[in-house]
C-alpha positions in Angstrom: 0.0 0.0 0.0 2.9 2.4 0.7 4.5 1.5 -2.8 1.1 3.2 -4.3 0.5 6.1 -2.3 2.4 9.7 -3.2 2.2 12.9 -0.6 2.1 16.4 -1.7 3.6 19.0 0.9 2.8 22.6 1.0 5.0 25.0 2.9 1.9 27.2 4.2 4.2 30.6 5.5 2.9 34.3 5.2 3.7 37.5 7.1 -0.4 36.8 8.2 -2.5 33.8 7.9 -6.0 32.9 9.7 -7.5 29.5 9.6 -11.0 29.5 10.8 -12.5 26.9 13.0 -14.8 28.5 15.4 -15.9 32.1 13.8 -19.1 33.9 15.7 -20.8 36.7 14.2 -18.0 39.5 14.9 -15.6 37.5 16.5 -13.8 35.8 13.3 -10.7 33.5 14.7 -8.3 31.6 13.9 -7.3 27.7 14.6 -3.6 27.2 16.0 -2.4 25.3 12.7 -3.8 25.6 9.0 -7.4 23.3 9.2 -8.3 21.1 6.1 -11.4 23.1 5.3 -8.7 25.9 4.8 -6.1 24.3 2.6 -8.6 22.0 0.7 -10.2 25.3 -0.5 -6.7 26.7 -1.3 -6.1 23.9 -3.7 -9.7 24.2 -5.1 -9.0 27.8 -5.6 -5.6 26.9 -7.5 -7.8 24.2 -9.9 -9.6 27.1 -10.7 -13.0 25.0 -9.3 -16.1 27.2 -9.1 -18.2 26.7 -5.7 -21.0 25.8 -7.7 -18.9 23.2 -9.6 -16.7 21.7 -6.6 -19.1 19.2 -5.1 -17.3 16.0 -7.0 -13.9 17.2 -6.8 -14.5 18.3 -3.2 -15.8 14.9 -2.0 -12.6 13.2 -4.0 -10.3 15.5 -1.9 -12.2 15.4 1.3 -11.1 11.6 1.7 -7.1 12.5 1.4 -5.5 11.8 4.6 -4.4 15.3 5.9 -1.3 16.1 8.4 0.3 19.5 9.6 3.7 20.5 10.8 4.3 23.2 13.3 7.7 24.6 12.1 6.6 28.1 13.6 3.5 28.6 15.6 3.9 32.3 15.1 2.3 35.1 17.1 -1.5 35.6 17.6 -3.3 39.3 16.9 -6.2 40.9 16.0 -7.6 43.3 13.3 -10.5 45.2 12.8 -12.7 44.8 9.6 -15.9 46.9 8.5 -19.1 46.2 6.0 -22.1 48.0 5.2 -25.2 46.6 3.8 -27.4 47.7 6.9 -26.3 44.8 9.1 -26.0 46.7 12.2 -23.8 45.8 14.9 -25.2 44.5 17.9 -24.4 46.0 21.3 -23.1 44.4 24.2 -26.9 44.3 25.8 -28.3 42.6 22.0 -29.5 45.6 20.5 -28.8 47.2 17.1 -26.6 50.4 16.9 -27.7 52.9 15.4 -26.0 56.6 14.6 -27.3 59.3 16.7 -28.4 61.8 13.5 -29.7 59.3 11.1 -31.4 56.3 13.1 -29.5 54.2 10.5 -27.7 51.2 11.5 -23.8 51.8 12.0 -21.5 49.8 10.1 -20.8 46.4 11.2 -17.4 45.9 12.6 -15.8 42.6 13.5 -12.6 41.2 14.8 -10.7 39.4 13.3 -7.8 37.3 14.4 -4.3 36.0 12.4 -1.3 34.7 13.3 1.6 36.4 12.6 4.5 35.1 11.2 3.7 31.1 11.3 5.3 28.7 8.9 3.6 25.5 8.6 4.4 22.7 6.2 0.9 20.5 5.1 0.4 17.3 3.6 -1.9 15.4 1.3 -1.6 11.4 1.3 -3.6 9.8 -2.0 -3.3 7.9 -5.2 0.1 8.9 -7.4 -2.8 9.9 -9.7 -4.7 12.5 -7.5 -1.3 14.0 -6.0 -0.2 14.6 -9.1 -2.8 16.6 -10.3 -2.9 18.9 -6.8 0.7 19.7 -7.8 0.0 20.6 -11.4 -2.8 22.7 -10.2 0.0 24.3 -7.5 2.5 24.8 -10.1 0.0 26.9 -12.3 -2.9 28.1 -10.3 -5.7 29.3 -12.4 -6.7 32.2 -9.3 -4.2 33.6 -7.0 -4.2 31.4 -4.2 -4.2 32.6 -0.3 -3.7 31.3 3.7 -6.9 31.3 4.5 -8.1 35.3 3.7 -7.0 37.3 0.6 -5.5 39.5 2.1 -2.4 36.5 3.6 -0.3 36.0 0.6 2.1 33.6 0.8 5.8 34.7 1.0 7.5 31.2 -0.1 5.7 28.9 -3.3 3.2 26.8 -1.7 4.3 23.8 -3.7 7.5 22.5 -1.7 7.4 19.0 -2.7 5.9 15.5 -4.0 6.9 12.1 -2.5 6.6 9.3 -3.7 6.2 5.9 -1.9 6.4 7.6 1.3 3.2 8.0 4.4 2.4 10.9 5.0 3.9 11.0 9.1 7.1 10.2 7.2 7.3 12.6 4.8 6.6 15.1 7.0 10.0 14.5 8.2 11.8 15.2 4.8 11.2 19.2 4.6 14.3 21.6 6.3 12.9 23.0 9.3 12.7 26.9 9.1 13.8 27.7 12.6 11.7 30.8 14.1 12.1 30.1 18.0 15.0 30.6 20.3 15.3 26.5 21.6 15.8 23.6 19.5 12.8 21.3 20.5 14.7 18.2 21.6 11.9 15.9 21.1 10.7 17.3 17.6 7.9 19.4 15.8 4.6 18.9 16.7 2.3 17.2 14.0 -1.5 17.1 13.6 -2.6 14.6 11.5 -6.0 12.5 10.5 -6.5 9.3 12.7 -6.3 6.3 10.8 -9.3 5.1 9.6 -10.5 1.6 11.3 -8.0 1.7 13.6 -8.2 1.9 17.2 -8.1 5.7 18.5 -5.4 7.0 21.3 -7.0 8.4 24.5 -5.7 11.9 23.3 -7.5 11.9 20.1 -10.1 14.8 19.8 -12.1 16.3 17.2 -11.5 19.1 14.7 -14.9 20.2 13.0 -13.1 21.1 9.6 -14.5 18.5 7.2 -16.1 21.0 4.6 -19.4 19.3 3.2 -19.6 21.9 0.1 -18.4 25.6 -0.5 -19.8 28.8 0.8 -22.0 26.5 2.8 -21.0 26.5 6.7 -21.5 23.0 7.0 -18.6 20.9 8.5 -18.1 17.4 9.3 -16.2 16.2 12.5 -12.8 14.2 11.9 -10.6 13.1 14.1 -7.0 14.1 14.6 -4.2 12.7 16.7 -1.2 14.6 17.4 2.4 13.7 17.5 5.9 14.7 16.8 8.8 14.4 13.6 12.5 15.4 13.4 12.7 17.3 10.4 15.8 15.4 8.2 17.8 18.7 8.0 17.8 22.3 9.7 17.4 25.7 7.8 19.7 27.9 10.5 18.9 31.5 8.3 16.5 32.2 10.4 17.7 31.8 14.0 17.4 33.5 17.6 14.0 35.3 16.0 11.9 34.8 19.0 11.9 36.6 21.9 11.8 34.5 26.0 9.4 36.9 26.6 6.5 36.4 23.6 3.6 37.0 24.8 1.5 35.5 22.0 2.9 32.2 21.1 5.9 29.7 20.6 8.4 28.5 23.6 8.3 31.7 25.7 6.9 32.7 28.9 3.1 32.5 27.3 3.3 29.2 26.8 4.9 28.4 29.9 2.3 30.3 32.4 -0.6 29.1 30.2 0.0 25.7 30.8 0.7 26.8 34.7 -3.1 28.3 34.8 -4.7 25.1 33.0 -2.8 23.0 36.1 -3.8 25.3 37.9 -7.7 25.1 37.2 -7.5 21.1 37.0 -7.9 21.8 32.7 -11.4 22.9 33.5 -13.3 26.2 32.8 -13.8 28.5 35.7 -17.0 29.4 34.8 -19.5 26.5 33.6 -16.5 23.2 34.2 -16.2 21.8 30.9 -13.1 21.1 29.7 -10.5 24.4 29.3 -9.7 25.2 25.6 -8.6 28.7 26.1 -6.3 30.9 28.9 -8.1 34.4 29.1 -6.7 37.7 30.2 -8.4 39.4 33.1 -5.6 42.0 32.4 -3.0 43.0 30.4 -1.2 44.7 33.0 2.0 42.4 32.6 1.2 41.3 29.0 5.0 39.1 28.5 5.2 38.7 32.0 1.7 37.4 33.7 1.3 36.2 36.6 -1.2 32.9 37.1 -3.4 35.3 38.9 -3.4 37.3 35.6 -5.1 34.5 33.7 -8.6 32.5 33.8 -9.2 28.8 32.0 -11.9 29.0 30.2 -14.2 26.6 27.0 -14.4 28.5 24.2 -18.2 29.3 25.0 -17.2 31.1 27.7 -14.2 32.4 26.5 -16.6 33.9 23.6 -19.1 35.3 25.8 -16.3 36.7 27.4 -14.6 38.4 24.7 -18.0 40.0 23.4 -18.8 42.0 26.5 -15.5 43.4 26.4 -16.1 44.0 23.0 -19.4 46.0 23.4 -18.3 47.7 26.4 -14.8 49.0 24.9 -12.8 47.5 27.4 -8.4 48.1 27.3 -6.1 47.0 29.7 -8.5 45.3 32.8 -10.7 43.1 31.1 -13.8 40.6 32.1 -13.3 38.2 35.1 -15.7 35.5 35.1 -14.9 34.4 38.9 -16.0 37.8 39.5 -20.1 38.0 40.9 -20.5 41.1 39.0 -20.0 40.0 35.8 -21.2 36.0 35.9 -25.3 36.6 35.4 -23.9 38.7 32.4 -21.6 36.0 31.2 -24.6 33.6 31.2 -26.8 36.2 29.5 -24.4 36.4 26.9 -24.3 32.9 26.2 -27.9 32.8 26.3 -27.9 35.2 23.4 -25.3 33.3 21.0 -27.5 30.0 21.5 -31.0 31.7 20.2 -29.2 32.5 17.4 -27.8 28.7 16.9 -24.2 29.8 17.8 -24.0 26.6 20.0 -24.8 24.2 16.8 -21.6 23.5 16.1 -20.6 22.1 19.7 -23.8 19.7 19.9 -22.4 18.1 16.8 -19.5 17.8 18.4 -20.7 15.7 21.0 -22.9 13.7 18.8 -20.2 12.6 17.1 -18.3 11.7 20.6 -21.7 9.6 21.8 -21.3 8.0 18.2 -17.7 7.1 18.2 -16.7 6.5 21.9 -20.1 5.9 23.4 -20.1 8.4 25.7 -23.4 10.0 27.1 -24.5 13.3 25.5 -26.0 14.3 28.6 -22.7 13.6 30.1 -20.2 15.1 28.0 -22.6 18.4 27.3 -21.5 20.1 30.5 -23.7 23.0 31.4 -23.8 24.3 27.7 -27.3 22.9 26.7 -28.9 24.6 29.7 -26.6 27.8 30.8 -25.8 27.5 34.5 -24.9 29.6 36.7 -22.4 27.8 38.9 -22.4 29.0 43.0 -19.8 31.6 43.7 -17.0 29.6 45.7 
């Protein structure tokens, strides 16, 4: 079977890139690593494949095996983007702006996040047949291809290779490593890739919900992704000593290092409702390179959301929203309350019905205090 297959790689690095897995009405963010959604619309947009023609080739390419290499995790930010067409924007409260001379709605303005300065290597595992024509595509892209918005143009060609009789974890391995942190990781670069199918999945296997089901539709399937770690075979040293010890938005720095602290900290479990911690949020910025644990919440990303859009609507800068803090946790629910009538909780159920399906586990169980918004006693 590995005498067959062929893996295309893509070195996926840009001065910005945004890769979205969990975008809500203004708040537009990005995944940690390029999702397949992302990259299998890149390569779609390189065939030159119409959204209203891509359904065949889309479900041909959705059944690639898909891994991701983390040369550079780069530097999370955010950015401001406005539109018109009468949308409004919705206050912190729910309600629609509107400008104090005309009555009319004001121009809806969102966030938007990137990372900064990531490089990423992705691969494709298939037939010689269908790898080979990704990479002609690649070569000569009918439209000008992109890392994950328009405006992140890619610095380096996005083709970097084809391998032939090699799996995908493998030749993963085979690209230089760009080098864009201070350390040498001694035990390797961390890869996300696509569980095998039929086989047996680790206990640290979790769900991405990036398995697009057509374009311009936001429809996505579950898959499930393991994550491990490859040497690269050589080291690119032109880019050394870039990183600072005291990043504050990503790599091997002092972020990194206190976030895990105040996920250890919280037991990996959101202060607020006690599902499982997907996020560290700020309660200030204070000490931003240099926080303290007491700086930092846990937080799902519900919560984390909810968060994030009262400090939005309320204009907050340096001390932001605590959610151990009474005066703010019947706020925090309300909020919630507010993205679920409007289905922003959809994506999450699925989530869990696709757990109950695959590992048996009880919705009920697993749902936390999401399905009914609970306030949790003050400790």
């Amino acid at each position: 079977m590995i005498a067959s297959c062929s893996t295309i790689l893509l070195r996926l690095e840009a001065p910005m890139q945004s890769w979205g897995d969990g975008s809500r009405f203004q708040l537009r963010r990005t995944a940690d690593a390029p999702t397949k959604s992302g990259v299998l619309g890149l390569i779609l947009c390189a065939s030159g494949t119409s959204r209203s023609d891509a359904g065949p080739l889309l479900a041909e390419l959705r059944s690639l095996r898909f891994g991701v290499r983390v040369d550079r995790p780069g530097t999370r930010g955010w950015d401001y983007h406005t539109a018109g067409a009468g949308y409004g924007i919705n206050s912190a409260e729910g309600k629609v702006k509107v400008t104090g001379t005309t009555g009319d709605p004001e121009t809806l303005l969102s966030r938007r996040e990137y990372l900064f300065d990531a490089s990423f290597v992705a691969g494709f595992e298939g037939t010689a047949e269908t790898i080979d024509r990704i990479a002609a595509w690649l070569m000569e892209p009918v439209w000008t291809v992109f890392l994950g918005r328009k405006c992140c143009v890619p610095t380096l060609p996005v083709l970097e290779r084809v391998v032939r009789g090699t799996a995908l974890l493998d030749a993963l391995a085979i690209p230089p490593w760009h080098i864009g942190m201070t350390d040498h990781p001694e035990d390797g670069l961390r890869v996300l890739l696509d569980a095998p199918a039929n086989e047996q999945l680790p206990a640290d296997a979790r769900i991405s919900y990036d398995m697009p089901r057509a374009l311009g539709v936001m429809e996505h399937d579950p898959r499930w992704v393991i994550e491990t770690r490859v040497r690269p075979s050589s080291v690119d040293s032109n880019d050394h000593e870039r990183a600072s010890p005291a990043d504050s938005g990503s790599g091997d720095g002092w972020w990194r290092r206190i976030r895990r602290e105040r996920l250890a900290h919280d037991h990996g479990l959101c202060v607020f409702c006690k599902a499982e911690a997907e996020e560290v949020h700020h309660v200030t910025y204070e000490r931003r390179g240099a926080e303290l644990i007491e700086d930092l919440r846990s937080l799902c990303s519900i919560c984390h959301d909810a968060c994030t859009a009262l400090e939005y609507g309320t204009g907050m800068t340096m001390n932001r929203v605590d959610p151990l803090d009474s005066e703010w946790r019947a706020r925090i629910a309300e909020q919630i309350d507010r993205a679920r009538a409007v289905g922003a909780a959809s994506v999450r159920q699925r989530v869990f019905e696709a757990l109950s399906e695959r590992r048996g586990f009880s919705n009920a169980t697993e749902r936390g205090v999401h399905g009914d918004v609970l306030v949790l006693p003050e400790n």
